[in-house]
N, C-alpha and C positions, 0 to 999 in steps of 0.2 A: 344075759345080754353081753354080749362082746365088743369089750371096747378097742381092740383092735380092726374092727373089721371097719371101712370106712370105702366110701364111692368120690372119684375124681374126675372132674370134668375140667379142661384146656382151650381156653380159646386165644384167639387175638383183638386183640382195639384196634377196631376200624374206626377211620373217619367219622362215619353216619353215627358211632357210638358215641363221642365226644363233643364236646362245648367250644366257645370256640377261644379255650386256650390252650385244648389240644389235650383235654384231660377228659376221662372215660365219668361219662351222666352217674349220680349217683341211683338214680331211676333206674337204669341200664343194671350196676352191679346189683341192686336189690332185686330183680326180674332175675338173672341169674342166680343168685343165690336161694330165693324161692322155689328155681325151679328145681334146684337141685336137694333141698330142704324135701319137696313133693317126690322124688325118686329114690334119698334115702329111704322115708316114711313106709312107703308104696313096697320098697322090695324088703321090708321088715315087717311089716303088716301084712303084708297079701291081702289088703283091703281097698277099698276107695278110700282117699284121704285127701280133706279139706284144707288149706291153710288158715286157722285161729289167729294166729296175731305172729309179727315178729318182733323181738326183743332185744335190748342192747346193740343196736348195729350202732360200730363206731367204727368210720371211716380215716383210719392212722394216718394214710400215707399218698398221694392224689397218684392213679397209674395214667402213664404216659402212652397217645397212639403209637401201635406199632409195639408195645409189651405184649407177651404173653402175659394170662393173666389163667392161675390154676387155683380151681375151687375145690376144696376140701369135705365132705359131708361126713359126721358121723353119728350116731345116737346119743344123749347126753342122757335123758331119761323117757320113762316108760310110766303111763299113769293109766288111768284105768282103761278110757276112750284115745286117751293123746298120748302123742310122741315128739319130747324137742331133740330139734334136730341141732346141731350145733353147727356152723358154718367158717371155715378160713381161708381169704382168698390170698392169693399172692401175687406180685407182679414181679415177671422177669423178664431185663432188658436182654434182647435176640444177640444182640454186639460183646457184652460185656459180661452176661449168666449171671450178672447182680440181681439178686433175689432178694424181694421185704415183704413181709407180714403187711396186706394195706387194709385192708376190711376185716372184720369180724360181728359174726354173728349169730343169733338164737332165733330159731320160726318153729311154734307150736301148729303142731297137726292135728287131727281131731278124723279119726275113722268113722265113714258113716255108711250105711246100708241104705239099700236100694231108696229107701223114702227120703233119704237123706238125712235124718238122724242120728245121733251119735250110738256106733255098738261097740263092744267091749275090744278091747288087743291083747292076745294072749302072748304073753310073754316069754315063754317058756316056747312055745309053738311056736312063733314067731323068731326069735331068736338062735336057734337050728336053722331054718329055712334062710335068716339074711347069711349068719356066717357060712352056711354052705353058697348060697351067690356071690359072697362077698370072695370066698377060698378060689371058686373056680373064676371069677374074671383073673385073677393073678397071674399075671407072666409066668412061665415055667424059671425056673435058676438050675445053671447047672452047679453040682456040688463044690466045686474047685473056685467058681466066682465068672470065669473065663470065658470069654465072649457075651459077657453083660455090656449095656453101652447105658 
């Protein structure tokens, strides 16, 4: 299992996501972090994979509309059927590039087969296959740093 390889997804808080004192639904980041809990799981397994439970979500820091907000996903562990996925969101204000850790979170997946059942996740086979997806989404670098933004 590779603990460097990890999937990021970017959005903004709109309006329609927010309460109305202009702070993004906790409903909202748990639907996001889910979904992206389901897309680590999916491109480590190459299986169908269920969401089991999510665990320790603790919401640090309230994001403001109009943040960026960058979700984190990467594998914590690997069990026979299931996969936790470990989850870190962030929010960054568009004016300022203040960056904080606001959410954090754990969602067990659970691989199933056609009848919907739980079958097995090979880990070794699996784990090749996420760090090679995970290798080639990478931005290319060139060696010198130089025209990175």
């Amino acid at each position: 299992m590779s603990a460097s390889a990890e999937t990021r997804v970017i959005e903004i808080v709109f309006p329609m996501n927010t309460n109305s004192m202009g702070v993004l639904f906790g409903g909202h980041a748990l639907s996001l972090m889910d979904r992206l809990a389901f897309i680590v799981a999916s491109r480590f397994a190459r299986k169908p994979v269920v969401t089991a439970c999510s665990e320790k979500v603790e919401f640090r820091t309230p994001v403001k509309e109009g943040n960026l907000i960058e979700l984190i996903g990467r594998i914590a562990r690997v069990g026979r059927t299931s996969i936790t996925v470990e989850i870190e969101m962030y929010a960054e204000d568009l004016l300022s590039g203040e960056r904080n850790l606001c959410t954090t979170g754990q969602f067990v997946l659970v691989a199933v087969g056609d009848d919907g059942h739980p079958v097995p996740v090979s880990p070794a086979e699996a784990s090749a296959t996420y760090r090679a997806s995970a290798r080639d989404a990478e931005p290319p670098r060139s060696p010198s740093g130089e025209g990175e933004s």
